[in-house]
C-alpha positions in Angstrom: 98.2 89.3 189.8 95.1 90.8 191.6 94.7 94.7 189.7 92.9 97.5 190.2 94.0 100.0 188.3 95.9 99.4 184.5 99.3 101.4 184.8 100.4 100.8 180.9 104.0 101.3 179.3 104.0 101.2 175.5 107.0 99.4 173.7 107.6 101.4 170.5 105.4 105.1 170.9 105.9 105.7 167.0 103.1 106.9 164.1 100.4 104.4 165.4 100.5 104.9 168.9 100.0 109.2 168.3 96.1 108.6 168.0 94.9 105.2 167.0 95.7 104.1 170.4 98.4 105.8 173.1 95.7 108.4 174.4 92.7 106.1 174.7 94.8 104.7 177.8 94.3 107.7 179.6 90.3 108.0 178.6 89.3 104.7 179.3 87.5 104.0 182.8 90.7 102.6 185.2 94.0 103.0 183.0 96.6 104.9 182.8 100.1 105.6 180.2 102.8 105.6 182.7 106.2 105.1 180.9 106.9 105.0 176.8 109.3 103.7 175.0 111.4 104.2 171.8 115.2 103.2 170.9 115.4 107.1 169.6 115.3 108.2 173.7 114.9 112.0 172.2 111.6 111.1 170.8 110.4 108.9 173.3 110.7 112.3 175.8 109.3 114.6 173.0 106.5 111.8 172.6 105.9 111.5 176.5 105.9 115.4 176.6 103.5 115.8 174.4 101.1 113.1 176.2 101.8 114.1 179.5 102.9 110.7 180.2 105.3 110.5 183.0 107.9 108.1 182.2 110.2 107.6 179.0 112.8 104.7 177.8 115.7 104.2 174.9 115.5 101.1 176.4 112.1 98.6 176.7 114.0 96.3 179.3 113.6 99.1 181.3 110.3 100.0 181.3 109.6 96.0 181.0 111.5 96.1 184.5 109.8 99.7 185.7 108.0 98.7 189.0 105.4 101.2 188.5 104.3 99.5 185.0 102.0 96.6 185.3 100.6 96.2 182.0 102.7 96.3 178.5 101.6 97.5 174.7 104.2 96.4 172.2 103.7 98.8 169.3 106.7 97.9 167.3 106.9 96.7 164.0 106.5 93.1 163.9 110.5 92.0 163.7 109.9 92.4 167.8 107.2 91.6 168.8 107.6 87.9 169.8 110.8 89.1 171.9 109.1 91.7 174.0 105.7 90.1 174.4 107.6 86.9 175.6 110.3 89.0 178.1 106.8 90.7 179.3 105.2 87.6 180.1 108.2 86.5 182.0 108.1 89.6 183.4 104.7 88.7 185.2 103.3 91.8 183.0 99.9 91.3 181.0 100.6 92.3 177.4 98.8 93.8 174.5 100.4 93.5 171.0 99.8 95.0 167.9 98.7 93.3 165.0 100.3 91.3 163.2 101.1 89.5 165.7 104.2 88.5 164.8 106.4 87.8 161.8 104.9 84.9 160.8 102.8 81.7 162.4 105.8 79.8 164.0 106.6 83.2 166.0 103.2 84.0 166.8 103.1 80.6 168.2 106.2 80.8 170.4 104.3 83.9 172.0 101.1 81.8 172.7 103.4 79.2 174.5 104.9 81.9 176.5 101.4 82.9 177.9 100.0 79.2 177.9 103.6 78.1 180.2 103.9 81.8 182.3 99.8 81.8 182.9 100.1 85.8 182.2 97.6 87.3 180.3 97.8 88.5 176.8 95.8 89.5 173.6 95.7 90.6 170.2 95.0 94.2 168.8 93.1 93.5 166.0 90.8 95.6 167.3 88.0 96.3 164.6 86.0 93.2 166.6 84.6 95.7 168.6 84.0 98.7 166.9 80.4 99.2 166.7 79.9 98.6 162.5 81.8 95.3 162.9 79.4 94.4 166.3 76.7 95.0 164.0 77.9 92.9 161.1 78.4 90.1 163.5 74.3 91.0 165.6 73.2 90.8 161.9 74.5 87.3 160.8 73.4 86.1 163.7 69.9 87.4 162.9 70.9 85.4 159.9 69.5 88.7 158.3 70.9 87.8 155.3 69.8 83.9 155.3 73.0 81.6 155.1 76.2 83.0 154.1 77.5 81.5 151.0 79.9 83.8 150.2 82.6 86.7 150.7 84.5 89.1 148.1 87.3 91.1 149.7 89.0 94.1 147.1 91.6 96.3 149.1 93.1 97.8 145.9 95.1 101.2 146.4 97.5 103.1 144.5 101.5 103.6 145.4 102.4 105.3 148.6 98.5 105.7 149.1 96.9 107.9 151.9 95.5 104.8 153.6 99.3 103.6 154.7 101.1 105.1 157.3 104.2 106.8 156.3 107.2 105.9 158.5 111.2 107.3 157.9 112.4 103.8 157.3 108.8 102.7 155.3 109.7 99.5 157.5 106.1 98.1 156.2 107.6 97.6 152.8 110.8 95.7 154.3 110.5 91.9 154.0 113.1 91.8 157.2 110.8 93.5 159.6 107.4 92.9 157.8 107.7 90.0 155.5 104.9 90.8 153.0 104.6 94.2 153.0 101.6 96.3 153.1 99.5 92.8 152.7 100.7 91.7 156.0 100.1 95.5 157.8 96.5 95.6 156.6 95.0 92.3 155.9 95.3 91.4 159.5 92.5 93.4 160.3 90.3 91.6 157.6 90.8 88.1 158.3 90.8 88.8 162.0 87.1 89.9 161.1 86.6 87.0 158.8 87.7 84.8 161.8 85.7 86.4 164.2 82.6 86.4 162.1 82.8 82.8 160.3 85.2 80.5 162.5 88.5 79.0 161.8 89.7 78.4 158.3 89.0 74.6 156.8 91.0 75.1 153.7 93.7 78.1 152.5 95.5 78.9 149.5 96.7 82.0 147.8 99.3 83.5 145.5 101.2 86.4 146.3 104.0 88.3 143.9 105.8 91.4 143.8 104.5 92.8 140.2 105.7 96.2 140.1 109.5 96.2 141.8 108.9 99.7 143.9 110.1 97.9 146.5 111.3 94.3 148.1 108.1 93.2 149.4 105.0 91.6 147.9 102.7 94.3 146.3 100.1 91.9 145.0 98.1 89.0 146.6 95.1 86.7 146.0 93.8 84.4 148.6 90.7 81.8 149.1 89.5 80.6 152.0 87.1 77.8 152.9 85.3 78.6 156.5 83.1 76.3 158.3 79.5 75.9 156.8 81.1 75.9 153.6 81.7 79.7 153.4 83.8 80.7 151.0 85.6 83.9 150.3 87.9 85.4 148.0 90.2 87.8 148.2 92.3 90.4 146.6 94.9 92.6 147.6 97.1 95.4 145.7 98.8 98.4 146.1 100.2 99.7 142.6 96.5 100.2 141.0 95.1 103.8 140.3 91.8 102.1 141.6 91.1 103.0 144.8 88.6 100.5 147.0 88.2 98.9 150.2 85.0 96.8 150.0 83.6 93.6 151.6 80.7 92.1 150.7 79.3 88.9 152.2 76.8 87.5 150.3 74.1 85.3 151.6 70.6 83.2 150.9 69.2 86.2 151.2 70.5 89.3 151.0 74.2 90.6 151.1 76.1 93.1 153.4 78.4 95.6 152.3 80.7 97.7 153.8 84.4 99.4 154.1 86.7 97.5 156.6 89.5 100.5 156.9 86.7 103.6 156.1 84.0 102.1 158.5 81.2 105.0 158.2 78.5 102.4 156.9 76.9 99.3 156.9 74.4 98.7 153.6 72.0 95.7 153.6 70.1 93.9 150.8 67.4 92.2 151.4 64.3 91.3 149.1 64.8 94.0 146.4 65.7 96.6 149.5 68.5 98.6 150.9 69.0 100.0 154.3 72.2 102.1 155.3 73.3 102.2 158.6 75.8 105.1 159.1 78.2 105.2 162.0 80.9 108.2 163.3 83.7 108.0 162.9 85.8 106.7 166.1 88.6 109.5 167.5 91.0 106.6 168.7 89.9 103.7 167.0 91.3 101.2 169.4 89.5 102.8 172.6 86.6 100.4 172.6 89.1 97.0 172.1 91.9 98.9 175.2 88.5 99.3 177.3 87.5 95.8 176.7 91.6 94.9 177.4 92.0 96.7 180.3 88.8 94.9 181.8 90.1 91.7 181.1 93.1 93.0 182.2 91.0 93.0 185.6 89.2 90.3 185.6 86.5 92.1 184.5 85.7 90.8 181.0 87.1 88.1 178.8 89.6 88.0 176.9 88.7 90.6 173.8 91.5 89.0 170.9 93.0 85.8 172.3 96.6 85.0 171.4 95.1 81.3 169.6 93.0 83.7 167.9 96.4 85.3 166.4 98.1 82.7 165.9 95.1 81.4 163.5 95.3 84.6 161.6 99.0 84.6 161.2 98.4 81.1 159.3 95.9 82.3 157.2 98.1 85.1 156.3 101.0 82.8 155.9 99.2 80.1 153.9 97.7 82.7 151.5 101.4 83.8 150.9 102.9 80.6 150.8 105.7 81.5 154.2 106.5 78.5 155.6 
């Protein structure tokens, strides 16, 4: 399929898509929103209203089907996404879908077979890879500006029903049925995504992961360790029933040690030889406009692919392993 222009219909328009992502569609160079969807039709108009997008569906075989759609952002929670990123593919439509990528690795991987047997394109949103603090992160280890990485601490502690998690009426993120571990599997995507992207694939994982306070079904507490290539290792802790509040990753190296926020992203501080430079950053309107530009490019044939589906499916086992899902 030969494109010039990205005519995009999102699969479930709901909390995320209102500014992390639906409108940087419309401001990125060739792309456009042409159709929503959302099973509550009422708020899939009110939605498509409101972002002067054209088209709206109760139903995503629709818009799947809509002629004037070429290009497909599932946005649901993760219980869905490996059935409309597959119907997509088969569809002929390129696909973007939200992290996680799926439910759990052997899902994730029955979307990568889809694209590896239909040939359509499709990619991942874990979209921090190329925000400018986590392209600088990656320019400086490969500066080795901190000498040899040795090591990574990761804390995301928060309290209960913190500011950081998006509120939903159904609090789906905290159903094991749609989300299977809970806030652990809505945010830690975006970390290990990173530690992928900056370190390679995973040599060794283990974790434990328990539900310590009851509030609800899913996990609430995790603890993971990974072994990366080069004998890189990081540890990791994840919980959200602490009045502690702190999102921090710090890789150590050699040398020196970086620091930074992972979900807060307004700087980068680095230690090197009894000094410290800060490197601040603004704050990004849509924060995945700079990973849709790069999709819609490859989208084109323009760019390679930003977040490829293998590249998923290696998260979702990291994930999975550090949670013990089988």
């Amino acid at each position: 399929m030969n494109l010039k222009t990205i005519n995009c219909g999102i699969i479930g328009c709901g909390d995320v898509t209102e500014v992390k992502s639906g409108p940087a569609f419309n401001k990125v160079s060739n792309s456009k929103l042409v159709a929503v969807m959302r099973r509550n039709a009422a708020k899939a108009e009110d939605y498509a209203k409101r972002h002067h997008v054209p088209k709206w569906y109760g139903d995503a075989d629709e818009l799947i089907n809509d002629p004037d759609v070429n290009a497909i952002y599932v946005a649901t929670p993760p219980l869905n996404h490996k059935e409309y990123a597959v119907k997509a593919m088969e569809a002929g439509k390129p696909v973007y879908i939200e992290k996680p990528m799926a439910l759990n690795a052997e899902a994730a991987e029955r979307i990568a077979k889809a694209a590896n047997e239909t040939g359509v394109k499709a990619c991942i949103a874990h979209y921090r890879r190329q925000q400018p603090l986590f392209l600088k992160v990656k320019e400086l280890l490969q500066q080795r500006a901190i000498g040899e990485v040795r090591l990574i601490h990761l804390q995301m502690l928060q309290p209960h029903q913190s500011d950081l998690i998006i509120k939903t009426e159904t609090n789906w993120r905290v159903d094991p049925s749609v989300s299977v571990g809970g806030l652990f599997y809505d945010l830690a995507p975006h970390q290990l995504d990173l530690m992928f992207y900056f370190f390679g694939e995973a040599t060794t994982v283990s974790g434990i992961s328990i539900n310590a306070s009851g509030f609800y079904n899913a996990d609430d507490t995790t603890c993971g360790q990974i072994v990366f290539e080069n004998n890189i290792v990081m540890n990791g802790i994840w919980c959200f029933t602490v009045a502690e509040k702190k999102d921090l990753c710090e890789i150590i190296g050699s040398e020196g040690k970086l620091s930074f926020s992972i979900f807060d992203h307004k700087q980068l501080m680095l230690e090197r030889e009894g000094t410290q430079t800060v490197i601040e950053f603004e704050r990004l309107q849509h924060v995945q406009q700079p990973m849709i530009q790069k999709v819609v490019e490859y989208f084109l044939d323009e760019s390679p692919n930003p977040c490829t589906v293998d590249e998923g499916v290696e998260v979702m086992k990291m994930m999975d392993a550090i949670t013990r899902e089988k």
